[in-house]
C-alpha positions in Angstrom: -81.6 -39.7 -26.9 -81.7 -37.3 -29.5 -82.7 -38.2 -33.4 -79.7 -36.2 -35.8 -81.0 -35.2 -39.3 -78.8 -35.7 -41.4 -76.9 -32.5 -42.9 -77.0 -30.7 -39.9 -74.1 -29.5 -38.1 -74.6 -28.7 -34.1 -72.0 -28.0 -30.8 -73.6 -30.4 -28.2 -71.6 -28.6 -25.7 -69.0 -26.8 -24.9 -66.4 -26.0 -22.0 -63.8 -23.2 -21.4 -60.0 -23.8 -19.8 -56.5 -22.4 -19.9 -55.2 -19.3 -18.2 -58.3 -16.9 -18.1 -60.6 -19.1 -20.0 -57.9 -19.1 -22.8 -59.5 -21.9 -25.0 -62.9 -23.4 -25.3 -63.3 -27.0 -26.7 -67.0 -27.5 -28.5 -67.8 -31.4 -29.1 -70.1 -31.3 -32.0 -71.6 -33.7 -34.5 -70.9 -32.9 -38.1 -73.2 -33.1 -40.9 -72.5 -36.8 -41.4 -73.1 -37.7 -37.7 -70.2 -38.0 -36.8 -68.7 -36.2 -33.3 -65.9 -33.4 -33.9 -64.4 -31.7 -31.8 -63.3 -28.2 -32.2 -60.3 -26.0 -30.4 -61.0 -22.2 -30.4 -58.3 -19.6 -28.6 -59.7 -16.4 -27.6 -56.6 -14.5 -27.7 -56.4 -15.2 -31.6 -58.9 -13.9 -34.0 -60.3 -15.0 -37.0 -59.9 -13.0 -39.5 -63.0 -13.5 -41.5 -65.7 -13.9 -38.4 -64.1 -11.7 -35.6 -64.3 -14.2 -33.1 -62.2 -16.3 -31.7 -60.0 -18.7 -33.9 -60.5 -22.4 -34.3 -57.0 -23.3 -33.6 -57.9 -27.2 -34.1 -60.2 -29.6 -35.6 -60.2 -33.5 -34.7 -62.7 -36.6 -34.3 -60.6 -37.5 -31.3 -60.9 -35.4 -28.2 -57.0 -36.4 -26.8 -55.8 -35.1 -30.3 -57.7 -32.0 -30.3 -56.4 -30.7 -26.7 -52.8 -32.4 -27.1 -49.7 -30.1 -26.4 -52.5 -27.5 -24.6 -51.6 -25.8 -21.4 -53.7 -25.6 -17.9 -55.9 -28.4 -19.7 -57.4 -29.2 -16.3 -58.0 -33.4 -15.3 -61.7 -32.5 -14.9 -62.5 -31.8 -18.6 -60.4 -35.1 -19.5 -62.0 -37.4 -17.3 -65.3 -35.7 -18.4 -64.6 -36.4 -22.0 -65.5 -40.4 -21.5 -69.2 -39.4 -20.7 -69.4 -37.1 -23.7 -70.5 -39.5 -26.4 
């Protein structure tokens, strides 16, 4: 089990789908402790970072990848064993 101190934000993991990788889904625990998780599509950038843009942010993981395509079975039967 890992101890969280408090105020810090960290990705616990993350996992690419879509077409070519297309979009990468970090689960990640927020400065409060709570578990976010975060959309990101590589084919859009952000304009202040350069990277790719966080296209969604949610506590629930069936919200964040909702309306996605190519969001393989494998990553949603994984997301039970996430938390």
């Amino acid at each position: 089990m890992t101890i969280h101190k408090e105020g810090k934000f960290e990705i616990l993991d993350r996992t690419t789908f879509g077409e070519f990788n297309r979009y990468r889904i970090d689960r990640c625990r927020d400065r409060f402790g709570s578990i976010v998780y975060l959309v990101l599509d590589a084919e859009r950038e952000d304009p202040v970072i350069g990277g790719p843009l966080c296209i969604r942010q949610s506590g629930s993981f069936e919200v964040a990848i909702a309306g996605l395509e190519n969001v393989p079975s494998k990553i949603i039967r994984m997301e039970g064993s996430l938390d």
